[in-house]
VOPA-667542 format. One line per 3 residues: for each residue x negated, y negated, z of N, C-alpha, C. Coordinates in Angstrom, 3 decimals, always signed. Layout:
BEGIN
X/Y/Z/X/Y/Z/X/Y/Z ~ ...
END
This chain:
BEGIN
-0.853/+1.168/+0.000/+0.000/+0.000/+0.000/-0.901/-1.234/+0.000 ~ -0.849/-2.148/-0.866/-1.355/-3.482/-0.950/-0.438/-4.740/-0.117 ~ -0.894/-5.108/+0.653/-0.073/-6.073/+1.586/-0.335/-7.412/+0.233
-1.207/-7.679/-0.548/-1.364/-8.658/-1.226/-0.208/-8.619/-2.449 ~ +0.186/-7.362/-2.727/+1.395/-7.641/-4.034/+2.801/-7.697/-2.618 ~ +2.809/-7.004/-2.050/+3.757/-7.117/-1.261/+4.380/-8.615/-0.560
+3.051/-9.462/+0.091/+3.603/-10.857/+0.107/+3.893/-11.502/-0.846 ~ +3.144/-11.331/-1.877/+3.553/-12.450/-3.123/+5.059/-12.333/-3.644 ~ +5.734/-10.898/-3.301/+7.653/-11.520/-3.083/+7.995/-12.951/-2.731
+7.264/-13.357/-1.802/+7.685/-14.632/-0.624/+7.280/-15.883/-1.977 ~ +6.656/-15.975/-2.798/+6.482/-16.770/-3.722/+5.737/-18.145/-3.450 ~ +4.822/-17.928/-2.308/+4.018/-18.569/-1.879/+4.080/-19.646/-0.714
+5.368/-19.190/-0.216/+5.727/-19.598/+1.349/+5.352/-19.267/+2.594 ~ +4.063/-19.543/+3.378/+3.409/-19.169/+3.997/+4.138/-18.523/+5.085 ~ +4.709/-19.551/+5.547/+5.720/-18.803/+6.854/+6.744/-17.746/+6.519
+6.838/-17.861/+5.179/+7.669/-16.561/+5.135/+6.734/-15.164/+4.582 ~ +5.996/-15.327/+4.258/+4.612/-14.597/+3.875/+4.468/-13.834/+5.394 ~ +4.351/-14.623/+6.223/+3.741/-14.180/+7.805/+5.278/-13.620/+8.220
+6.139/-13.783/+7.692/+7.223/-13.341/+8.411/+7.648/-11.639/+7.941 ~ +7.363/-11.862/+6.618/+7.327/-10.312/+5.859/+6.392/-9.219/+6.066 ~ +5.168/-9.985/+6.969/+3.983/-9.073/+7.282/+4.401/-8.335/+8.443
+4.693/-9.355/+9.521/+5.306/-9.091/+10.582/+6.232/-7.852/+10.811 ~ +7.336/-8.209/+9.837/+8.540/-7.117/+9.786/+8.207/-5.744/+9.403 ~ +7.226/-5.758/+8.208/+6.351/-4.492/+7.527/+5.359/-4.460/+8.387
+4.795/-4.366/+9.611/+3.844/-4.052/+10.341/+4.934/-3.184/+11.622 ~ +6.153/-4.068/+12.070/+7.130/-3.259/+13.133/+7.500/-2.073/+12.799 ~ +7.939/-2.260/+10.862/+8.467/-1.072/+10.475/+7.230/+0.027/+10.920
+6.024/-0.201/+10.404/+4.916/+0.793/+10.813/+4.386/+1.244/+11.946 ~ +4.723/+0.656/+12.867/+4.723/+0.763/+14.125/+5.957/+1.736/+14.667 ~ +6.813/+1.788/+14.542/+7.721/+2.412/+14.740/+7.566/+3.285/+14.023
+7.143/+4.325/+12.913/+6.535/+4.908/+12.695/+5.764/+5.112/+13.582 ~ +4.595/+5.343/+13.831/+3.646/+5.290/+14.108/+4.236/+6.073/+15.684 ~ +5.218/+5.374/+16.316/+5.795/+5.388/+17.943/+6.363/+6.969/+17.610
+7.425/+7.087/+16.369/+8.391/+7.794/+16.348/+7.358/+9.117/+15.853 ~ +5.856/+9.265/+15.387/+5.392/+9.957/+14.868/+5.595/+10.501/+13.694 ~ +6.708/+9.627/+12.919/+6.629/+9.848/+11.546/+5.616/+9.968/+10.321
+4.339/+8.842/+10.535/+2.938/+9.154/+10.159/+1.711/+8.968/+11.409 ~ +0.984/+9.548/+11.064/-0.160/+9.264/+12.331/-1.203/+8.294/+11.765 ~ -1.969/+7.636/+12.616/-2.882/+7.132/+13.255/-3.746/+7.028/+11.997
-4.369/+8.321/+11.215/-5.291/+8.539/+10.149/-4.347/+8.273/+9.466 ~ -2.981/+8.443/+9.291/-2.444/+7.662/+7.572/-2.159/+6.287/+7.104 ~ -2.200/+5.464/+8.796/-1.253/+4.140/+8.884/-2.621/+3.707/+8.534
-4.396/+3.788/+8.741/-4.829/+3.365/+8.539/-5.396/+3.621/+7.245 ~ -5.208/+4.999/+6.209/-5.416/+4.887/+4.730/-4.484/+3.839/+4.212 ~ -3.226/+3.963/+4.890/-2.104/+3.524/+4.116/-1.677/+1.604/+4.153
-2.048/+1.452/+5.429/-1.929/-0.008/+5.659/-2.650/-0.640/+6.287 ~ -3.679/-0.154/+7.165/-4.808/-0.707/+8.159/-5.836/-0.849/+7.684 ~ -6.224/-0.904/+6.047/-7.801/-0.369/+5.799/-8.087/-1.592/+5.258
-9.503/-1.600/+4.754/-10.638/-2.320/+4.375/-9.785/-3.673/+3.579 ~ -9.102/-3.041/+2.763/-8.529/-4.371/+1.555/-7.798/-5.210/+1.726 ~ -6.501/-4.221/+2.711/-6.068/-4.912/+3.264/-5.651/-5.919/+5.099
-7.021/-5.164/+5.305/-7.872/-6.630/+6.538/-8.278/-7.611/+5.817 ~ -8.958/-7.364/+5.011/-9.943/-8.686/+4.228/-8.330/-9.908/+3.945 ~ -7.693/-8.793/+2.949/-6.520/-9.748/+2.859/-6.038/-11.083/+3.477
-5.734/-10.168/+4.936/-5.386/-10.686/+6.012/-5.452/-11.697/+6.528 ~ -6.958/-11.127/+6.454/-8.166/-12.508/+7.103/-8.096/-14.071/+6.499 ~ -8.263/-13.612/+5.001/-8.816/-14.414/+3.904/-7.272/-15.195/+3.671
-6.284/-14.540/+3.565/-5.355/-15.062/+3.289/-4.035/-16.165/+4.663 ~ -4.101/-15.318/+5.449/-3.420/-16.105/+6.650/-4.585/-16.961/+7.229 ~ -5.796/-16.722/+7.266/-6.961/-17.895/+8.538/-5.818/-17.832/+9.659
-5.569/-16.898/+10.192/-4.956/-17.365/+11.821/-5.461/-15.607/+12.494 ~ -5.388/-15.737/+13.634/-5.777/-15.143/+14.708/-4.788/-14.212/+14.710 ~ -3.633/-14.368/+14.831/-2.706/-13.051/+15.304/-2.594/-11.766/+14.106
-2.287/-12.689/+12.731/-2.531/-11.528/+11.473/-3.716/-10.430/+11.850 ~ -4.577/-11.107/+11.998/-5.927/-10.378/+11.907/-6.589/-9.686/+13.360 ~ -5.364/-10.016/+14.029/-5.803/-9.137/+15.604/-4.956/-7.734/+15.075
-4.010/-8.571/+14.689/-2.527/-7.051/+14.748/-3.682/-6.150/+13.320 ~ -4.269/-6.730/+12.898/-4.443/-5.631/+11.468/-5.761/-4.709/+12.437 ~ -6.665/-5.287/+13.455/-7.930/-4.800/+13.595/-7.348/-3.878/+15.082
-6.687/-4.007/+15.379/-5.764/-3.036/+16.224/-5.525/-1.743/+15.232 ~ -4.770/-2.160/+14.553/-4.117/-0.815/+13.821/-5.664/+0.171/+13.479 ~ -6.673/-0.723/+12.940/-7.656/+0.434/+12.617/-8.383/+1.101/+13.587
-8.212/+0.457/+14.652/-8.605/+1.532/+15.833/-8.032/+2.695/+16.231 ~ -6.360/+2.240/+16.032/-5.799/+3.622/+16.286/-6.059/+4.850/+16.155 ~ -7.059/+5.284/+15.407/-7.697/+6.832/+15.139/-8.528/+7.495/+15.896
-9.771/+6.348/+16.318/-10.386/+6.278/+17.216/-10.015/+6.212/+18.789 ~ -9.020/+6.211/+19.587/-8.642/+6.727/+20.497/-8.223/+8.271/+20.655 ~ -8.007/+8.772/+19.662/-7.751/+10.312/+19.831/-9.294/+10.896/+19.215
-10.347/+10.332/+19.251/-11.592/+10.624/+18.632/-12.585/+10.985/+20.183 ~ -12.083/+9.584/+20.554/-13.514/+9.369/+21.670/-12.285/+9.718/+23.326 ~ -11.143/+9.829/+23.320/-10.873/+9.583/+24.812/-10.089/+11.027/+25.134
-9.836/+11.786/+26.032/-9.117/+12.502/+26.480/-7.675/+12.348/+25.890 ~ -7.094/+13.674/+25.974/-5.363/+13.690/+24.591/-4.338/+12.461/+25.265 ~ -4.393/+13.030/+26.872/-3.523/+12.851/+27.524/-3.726/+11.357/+27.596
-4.694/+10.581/+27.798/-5.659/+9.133/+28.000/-4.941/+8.654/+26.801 ~ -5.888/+9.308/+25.473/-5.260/+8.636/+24.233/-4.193/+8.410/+23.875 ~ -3.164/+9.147/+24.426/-1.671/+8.961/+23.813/-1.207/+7.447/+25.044
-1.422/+7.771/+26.205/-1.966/+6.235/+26.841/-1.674/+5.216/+25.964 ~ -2.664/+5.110/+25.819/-3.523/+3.902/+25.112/-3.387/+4.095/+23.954 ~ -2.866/+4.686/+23.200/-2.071/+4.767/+21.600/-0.950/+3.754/+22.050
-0.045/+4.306/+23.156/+1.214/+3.758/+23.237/+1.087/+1.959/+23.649 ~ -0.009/+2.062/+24.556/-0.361/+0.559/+24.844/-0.514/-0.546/+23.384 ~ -1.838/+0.293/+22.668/-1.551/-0.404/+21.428/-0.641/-1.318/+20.824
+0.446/+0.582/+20.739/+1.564/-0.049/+19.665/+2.153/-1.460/+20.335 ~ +2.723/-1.444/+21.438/+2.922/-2.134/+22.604/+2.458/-3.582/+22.503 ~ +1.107/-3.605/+22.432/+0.517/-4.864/+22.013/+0.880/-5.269/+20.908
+0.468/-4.534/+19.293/+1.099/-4.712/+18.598/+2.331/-5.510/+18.196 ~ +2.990/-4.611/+18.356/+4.794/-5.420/+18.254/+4.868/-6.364/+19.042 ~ +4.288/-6.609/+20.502/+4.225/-8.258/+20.908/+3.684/-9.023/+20.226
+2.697/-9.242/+19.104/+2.264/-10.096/+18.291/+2.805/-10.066/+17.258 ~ +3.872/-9.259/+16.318/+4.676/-9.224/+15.735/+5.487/-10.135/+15.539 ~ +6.056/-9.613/+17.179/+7.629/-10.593/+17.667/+7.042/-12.218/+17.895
+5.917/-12.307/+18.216/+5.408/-13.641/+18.179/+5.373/-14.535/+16.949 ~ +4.777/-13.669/+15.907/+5.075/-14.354/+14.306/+6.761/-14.889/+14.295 ~ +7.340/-13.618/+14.343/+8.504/-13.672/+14.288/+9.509/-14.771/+14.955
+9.060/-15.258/+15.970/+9.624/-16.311/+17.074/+9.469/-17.482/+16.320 ~ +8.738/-17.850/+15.604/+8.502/-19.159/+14.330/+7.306/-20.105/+14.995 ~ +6.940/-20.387/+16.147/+6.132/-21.093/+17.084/+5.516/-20.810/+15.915
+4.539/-22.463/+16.174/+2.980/-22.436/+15.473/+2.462/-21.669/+15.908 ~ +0.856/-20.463/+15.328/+0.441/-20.009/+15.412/-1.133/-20.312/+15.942 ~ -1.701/-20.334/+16.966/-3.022/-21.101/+17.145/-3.931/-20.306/+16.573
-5.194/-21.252/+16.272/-6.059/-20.713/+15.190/-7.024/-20.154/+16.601
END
């Protein structure tokens, strides 16, 4: 999945750009909660290299690019920590996650 053809729906409306990321990051998350894909697919599929850079390059704000560098860790807790620990701290994640979500989502300026 390319998050870069995916915003350009929004037709170059930033706040609504950040608002569509937002919503397509909950949807994945919930996933992610419900175990519909795991950890290693959310990050082939939406957490990886192209589309961080994206992220970065394209929003310049702090929360896009926390919520994206979160998601690629997710693999790495069931790598390095105990099952029972990791699912922990998987769930904390998501947790964090979707609070920075719902924060886009709330419309408040975003601090750099």
């Amino acid at each position: 999945m390319k998050l870069e053809n995916l915003l350009t729906a929004a037709g170059g409306d930033r706040a609504e750009e950040l608002k569509i990321f937002a919503r397509l990051i909950l949807g994945v998350i919930e996933e992610l909660d419900q175990g519909v894909v795991s950890a290693t697919d959310a990050v082939r599929g939406v957490y990886n290299a192209d589309n961080c850079l994206y992220v970065r390059k394209h929003f310049r704000e702090k929360l896009p690019d926390r919520i994206m560098s979160h998601g690629v860790q997710l693999p790495d807790l069931f790598d390095v920590l105990p099952a029972e620990l990791a699912y922990r701290e998987f769930k904390h994640e998501l947790a964090t996650m979707r609070s920075m979500c719902l924060k886009i989502l709330d419309g408040r300026p975003l601090l750099a």
